[in-house]
Jmol script that loads the backbone (N, CA, C; Angstrom):
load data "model"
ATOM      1  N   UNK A   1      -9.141  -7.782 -16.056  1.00  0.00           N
ATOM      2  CA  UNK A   1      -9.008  -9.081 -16.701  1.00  0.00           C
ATOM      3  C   UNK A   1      -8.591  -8.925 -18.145  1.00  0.00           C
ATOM      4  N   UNK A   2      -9.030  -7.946 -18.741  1.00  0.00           N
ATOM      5  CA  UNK A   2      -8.353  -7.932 -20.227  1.00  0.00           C
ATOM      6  C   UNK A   2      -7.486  -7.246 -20.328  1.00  0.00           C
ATOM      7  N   UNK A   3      -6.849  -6.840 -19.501  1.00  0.00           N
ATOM      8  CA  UNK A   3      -4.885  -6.401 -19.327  1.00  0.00           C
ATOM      9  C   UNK A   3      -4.490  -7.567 -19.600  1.00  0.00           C
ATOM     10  N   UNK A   4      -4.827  -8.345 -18.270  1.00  0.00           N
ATOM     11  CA  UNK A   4      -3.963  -9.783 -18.938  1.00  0.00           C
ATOM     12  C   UNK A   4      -4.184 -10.664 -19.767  1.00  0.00           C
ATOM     13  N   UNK A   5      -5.021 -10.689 -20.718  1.00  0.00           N
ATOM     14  CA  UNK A   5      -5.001 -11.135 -21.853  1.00  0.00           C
ATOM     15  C   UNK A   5      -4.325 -10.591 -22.847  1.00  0.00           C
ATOM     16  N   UNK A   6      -4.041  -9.535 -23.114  1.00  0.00           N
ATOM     17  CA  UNK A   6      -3.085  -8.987 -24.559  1.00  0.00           C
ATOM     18  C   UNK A   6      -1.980  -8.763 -24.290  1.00  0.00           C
ATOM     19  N   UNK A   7      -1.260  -8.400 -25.519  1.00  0.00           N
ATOM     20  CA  UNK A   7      -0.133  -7.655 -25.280  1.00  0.00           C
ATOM     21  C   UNK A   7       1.110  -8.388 -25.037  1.00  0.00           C
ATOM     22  N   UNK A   8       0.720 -10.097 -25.412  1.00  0.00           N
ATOM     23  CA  UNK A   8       1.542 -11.186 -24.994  1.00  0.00           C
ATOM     24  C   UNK A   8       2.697 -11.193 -26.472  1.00  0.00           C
ATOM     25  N   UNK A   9       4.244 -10.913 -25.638  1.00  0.00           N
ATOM     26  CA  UNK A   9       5.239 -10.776 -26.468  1.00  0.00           C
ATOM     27  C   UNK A   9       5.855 -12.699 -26.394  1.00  0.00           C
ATOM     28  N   UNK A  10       6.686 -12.143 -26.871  1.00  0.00           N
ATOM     29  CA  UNK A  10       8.302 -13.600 -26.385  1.00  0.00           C
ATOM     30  C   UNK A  10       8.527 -13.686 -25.486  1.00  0.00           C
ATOM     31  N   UNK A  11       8.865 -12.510 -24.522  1.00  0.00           N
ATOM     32  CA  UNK A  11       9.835 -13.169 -23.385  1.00  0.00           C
ATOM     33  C   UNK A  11       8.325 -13.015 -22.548  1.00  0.00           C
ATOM     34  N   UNK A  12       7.647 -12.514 -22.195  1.00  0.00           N
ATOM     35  CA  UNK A  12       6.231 -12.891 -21.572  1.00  0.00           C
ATOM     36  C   UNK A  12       5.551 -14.246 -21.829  1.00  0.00           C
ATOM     37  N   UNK A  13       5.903 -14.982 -23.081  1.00  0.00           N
ATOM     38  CA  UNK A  13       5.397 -16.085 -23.471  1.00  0.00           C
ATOM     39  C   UNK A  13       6.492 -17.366 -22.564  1.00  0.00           C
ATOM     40  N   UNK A  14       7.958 -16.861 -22.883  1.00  0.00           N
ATOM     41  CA  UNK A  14       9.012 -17.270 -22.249  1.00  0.00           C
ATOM     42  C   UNK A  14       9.161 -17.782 -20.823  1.00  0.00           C
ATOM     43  N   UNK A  15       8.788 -16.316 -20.226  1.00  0.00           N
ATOM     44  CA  UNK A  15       8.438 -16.357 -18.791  1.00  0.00           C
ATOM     45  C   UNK A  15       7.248 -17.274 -18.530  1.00  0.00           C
ATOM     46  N   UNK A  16       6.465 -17.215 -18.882  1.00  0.00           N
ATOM     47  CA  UNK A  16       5.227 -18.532 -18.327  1.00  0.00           C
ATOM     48  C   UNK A  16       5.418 -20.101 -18.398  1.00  0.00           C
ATOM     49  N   UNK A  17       6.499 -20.491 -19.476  1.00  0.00           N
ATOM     50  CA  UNK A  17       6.617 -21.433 -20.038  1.00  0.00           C
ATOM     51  C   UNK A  17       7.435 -22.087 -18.805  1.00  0.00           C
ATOM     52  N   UNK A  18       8.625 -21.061 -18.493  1.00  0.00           N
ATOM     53  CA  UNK A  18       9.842 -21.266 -17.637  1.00  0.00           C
ATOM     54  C   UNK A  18       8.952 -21.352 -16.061  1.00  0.00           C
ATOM     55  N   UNK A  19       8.134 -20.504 -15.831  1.00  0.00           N
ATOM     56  CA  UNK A  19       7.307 -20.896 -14.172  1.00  0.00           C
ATOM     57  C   UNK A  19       6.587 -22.248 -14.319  1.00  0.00           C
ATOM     58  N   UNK A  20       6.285 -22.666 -15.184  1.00  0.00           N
ATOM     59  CA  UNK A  20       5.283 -23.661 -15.519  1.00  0.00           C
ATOM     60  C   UNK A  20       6.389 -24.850 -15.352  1.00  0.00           C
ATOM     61  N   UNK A  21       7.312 -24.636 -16.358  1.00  0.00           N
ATOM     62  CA  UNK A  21       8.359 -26.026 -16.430  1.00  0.00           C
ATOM     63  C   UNK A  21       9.253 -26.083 -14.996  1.00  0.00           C
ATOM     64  N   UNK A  22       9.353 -24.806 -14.108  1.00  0.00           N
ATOM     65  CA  UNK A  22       9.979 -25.121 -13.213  1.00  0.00           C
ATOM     66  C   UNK A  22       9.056 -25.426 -11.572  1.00  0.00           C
ATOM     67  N   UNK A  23       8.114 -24.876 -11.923  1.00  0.00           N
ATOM     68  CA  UNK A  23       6.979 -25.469 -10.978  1.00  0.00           C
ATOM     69  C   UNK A  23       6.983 -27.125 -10.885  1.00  0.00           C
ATOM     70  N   UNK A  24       6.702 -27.246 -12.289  1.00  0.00           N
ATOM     71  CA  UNK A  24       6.398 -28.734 -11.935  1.00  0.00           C
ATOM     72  C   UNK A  24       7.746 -29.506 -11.683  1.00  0.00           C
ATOM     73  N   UNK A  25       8.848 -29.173 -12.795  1.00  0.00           N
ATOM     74  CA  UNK A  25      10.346 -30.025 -11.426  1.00  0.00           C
ATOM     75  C   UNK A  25      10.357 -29.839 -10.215  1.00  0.00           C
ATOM     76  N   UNK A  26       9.906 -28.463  -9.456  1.00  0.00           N
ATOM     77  CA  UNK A  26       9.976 -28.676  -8.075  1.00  0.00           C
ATOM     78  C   UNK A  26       9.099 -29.204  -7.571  1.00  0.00           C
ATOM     79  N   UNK A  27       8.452 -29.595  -8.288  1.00  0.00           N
ATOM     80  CA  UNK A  27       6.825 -30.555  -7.194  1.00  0.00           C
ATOM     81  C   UNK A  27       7.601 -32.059  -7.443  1.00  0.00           C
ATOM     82  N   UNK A  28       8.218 -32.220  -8.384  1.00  0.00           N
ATOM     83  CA  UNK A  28       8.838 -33.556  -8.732  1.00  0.00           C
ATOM     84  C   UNK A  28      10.198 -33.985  -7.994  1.00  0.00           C
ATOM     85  N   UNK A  29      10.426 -32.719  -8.001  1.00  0.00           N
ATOM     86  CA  UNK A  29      11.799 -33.149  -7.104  1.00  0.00           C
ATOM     87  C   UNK A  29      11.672 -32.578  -5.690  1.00  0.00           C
ATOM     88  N   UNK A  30      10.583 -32.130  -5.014  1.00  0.00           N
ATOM     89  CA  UNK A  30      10.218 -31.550  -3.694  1.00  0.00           C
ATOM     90  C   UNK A  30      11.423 -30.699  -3.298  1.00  0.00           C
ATOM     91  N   UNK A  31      10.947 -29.570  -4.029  1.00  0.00           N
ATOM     92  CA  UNK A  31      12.437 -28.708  -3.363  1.00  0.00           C
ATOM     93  C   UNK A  31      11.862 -27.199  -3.701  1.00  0.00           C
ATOM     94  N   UNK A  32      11.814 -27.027  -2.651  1.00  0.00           N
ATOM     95  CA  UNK A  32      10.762 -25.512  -2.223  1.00  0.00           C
ATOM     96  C   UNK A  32      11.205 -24.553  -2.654  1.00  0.00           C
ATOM     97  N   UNK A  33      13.025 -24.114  -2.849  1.00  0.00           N
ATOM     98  CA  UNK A  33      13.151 -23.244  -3.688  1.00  0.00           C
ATOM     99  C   UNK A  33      12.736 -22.743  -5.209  1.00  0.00           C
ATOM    100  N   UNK A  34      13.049 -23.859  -5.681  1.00  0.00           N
ATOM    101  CA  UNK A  34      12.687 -24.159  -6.983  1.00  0.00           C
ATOM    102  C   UNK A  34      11.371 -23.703  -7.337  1.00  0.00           C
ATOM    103  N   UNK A  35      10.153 -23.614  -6.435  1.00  0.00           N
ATOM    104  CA  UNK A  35       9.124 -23.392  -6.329  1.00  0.00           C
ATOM    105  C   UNK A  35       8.763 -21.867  -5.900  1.00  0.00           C
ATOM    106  N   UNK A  36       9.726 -21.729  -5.633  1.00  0.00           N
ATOM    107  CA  UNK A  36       9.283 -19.931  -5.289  1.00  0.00           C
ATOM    108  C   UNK A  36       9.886 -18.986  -6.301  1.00  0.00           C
ATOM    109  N   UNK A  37      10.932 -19.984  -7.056  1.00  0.00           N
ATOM    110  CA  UNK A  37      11.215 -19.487  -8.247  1.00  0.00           C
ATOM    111  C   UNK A  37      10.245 -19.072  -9.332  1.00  0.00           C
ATOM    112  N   UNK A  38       9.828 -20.856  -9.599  1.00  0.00           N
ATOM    113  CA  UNK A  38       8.597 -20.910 -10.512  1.00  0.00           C
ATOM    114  C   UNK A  38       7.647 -19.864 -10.132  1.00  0.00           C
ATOM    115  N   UNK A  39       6.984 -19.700  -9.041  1.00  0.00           N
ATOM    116  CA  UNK A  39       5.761 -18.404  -8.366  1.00  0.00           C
ATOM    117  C   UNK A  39       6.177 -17.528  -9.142  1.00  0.00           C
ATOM    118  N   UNK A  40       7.309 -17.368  -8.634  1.00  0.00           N
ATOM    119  CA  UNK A  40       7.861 -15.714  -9.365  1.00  0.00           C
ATOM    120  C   UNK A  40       7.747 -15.518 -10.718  1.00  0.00           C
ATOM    121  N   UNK A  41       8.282 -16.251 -11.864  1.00  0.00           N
ATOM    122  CA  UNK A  41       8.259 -16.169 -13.101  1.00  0.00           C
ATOM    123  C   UNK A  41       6.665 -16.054 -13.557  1.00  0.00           C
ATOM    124  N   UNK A  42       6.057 -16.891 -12.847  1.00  0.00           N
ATOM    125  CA  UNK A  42       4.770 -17.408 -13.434  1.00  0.00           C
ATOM    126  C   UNK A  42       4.005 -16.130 -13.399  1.00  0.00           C
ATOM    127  N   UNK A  43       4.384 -15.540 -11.737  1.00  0.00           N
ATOM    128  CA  UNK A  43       3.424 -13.772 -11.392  1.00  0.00           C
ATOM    129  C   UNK A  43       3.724 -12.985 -12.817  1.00  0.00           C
ATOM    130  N   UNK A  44       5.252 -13.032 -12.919  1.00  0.00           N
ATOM    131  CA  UNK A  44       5.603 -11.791 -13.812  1.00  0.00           C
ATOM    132  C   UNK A  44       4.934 -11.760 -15.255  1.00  0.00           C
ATOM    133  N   UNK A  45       5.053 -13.733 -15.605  1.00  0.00           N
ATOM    134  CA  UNK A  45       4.313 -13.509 -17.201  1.00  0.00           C
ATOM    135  C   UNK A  45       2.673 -13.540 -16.766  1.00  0.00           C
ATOM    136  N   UNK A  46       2.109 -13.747 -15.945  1.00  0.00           N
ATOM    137  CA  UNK A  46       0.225 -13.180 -15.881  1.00  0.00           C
ATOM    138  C   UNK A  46       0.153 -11.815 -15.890  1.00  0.00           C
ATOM    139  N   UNK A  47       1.304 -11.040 -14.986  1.00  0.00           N
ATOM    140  CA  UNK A  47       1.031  -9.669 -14.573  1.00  0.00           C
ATOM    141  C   UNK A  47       1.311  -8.435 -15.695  1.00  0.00           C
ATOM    142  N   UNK A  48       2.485  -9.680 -16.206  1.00  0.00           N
ATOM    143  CA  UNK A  48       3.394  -8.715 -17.286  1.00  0.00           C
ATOM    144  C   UNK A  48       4.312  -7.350 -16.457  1.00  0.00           C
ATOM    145  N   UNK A  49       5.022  -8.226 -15.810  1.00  0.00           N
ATOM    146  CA  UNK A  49       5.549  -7.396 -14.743  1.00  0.00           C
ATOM    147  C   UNK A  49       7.079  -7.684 -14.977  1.00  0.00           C
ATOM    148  N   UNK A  50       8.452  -6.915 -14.286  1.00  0.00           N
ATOM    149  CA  UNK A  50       9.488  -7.212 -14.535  1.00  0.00           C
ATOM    150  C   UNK A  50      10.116  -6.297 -15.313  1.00  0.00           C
ATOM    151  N   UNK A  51      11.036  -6.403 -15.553  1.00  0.00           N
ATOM    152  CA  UNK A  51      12.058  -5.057 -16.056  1.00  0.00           C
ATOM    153  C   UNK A  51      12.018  -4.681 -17.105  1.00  0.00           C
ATOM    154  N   UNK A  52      11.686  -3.363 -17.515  1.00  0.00           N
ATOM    155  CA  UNK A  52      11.339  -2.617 -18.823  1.00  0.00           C
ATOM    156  C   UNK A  52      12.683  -2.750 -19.561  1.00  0.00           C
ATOM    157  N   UNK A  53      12.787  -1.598 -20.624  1.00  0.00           N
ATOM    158  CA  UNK A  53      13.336  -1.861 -21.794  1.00  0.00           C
ATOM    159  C   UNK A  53      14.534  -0.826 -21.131  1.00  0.00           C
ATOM    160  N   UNK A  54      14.343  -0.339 -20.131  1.00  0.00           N
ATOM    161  CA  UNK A  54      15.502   0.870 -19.291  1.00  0.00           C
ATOM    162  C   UNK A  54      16.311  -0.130 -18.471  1.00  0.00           C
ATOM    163  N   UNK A  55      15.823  -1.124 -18.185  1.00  0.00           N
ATOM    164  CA  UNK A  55      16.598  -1.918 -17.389  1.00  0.00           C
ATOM    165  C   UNK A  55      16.069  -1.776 -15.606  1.00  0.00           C
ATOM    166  N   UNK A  56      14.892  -1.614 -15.027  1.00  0.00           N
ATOM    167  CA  UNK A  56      14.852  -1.119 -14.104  1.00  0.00           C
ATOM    168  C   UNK A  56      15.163  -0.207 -13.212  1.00  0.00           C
ATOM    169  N   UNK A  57      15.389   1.008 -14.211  1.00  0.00           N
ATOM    170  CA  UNK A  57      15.600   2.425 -13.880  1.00  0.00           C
ATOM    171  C   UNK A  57      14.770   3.378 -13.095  1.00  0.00           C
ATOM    172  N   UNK A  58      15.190   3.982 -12.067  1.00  0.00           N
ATOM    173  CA  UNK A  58      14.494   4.832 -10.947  1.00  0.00           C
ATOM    174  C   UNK A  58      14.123   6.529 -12.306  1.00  0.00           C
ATOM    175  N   UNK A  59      12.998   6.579 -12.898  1.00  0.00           N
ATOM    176  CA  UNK A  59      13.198   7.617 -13.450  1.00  0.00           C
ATOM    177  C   UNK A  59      13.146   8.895 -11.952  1.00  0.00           C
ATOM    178  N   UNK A  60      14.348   9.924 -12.532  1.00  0.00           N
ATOM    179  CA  UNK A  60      14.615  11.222 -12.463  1.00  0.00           C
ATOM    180  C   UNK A  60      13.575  12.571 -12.747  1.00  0.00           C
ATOM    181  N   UNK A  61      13.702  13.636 -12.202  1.00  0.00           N
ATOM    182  CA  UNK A  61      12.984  14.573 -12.201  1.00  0.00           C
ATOM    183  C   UNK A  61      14.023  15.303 -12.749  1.00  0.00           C
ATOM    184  N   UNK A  62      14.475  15.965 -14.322  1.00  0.00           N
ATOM    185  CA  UNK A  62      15.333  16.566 -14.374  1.00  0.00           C
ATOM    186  C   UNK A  62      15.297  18.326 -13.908  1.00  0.00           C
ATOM    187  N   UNK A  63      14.275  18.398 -13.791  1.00  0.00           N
ATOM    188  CA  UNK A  63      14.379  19.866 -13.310  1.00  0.00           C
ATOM    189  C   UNK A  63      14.901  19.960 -12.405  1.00  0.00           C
ATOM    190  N   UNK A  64      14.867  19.957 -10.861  1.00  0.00           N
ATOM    191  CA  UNK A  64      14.966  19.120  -9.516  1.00  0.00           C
ATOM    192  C   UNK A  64      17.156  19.161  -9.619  1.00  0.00           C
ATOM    193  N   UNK A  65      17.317  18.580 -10.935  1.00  0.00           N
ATOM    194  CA  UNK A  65      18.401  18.950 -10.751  1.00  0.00           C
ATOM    195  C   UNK A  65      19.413  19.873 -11.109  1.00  0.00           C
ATOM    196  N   UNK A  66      20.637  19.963 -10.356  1.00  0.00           N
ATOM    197  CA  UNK A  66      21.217  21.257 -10.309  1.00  0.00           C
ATOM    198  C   UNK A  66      22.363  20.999 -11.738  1.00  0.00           C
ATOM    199  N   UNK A  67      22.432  22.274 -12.025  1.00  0.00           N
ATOM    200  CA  UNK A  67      23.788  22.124 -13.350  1.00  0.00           C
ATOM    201  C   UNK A  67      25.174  22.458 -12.438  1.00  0.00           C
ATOM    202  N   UNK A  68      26.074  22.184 -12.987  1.00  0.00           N
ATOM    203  CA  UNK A  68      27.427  22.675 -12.475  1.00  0.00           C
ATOM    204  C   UNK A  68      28.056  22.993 -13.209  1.00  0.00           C
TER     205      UNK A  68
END
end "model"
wireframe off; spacefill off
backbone 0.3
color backbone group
C-alpha cells in the first residue's frame, strides 16, 4: 500500500486524470470501449505501471552475446 502512494510524477498524475475523465464519458455516452480504455489508464497511474524511460525495451544479457 505505500508503493502506491509515492513517487507520484506528471504523467502518473496525467494518467489518472485521463482514466477518470474517460471513464466517466463512457458511462455517459455508454460505450464499452471507451471504458476499457479508461480501466487501463486508471491501472497504470495506481500501479505506476507502463513504459519506462527505455521505451519498453526487452533488456539483453550482453555476455550471452557473440562479437563478429
Amino acid at each position: 500500500m505505500n508503493t502506491l502512494l509515492k513517487d507520484w510524477n506528471l504523467i502518473r498524475i496525467l494518467r489518472l486524470i485521463a482514466g477518470v475523465t474517460i471513464i466517466s464519458m463512457s458511462i455517459a455516452e455508454d460505450q464499452l470501449i471507451l471504458s476499457i480504455i479508461g480501466f487501463f489508464l486508471l491501472a497504470q497511474a495506481i500501479f505506476n505501471s507502463g513504459c519506462g524511460v527505455n521505451g519498453c525495451n526487452i533488456p539483453s544479457d550482453r555476455r550471452n552475446r557473440r562479437r563478429s
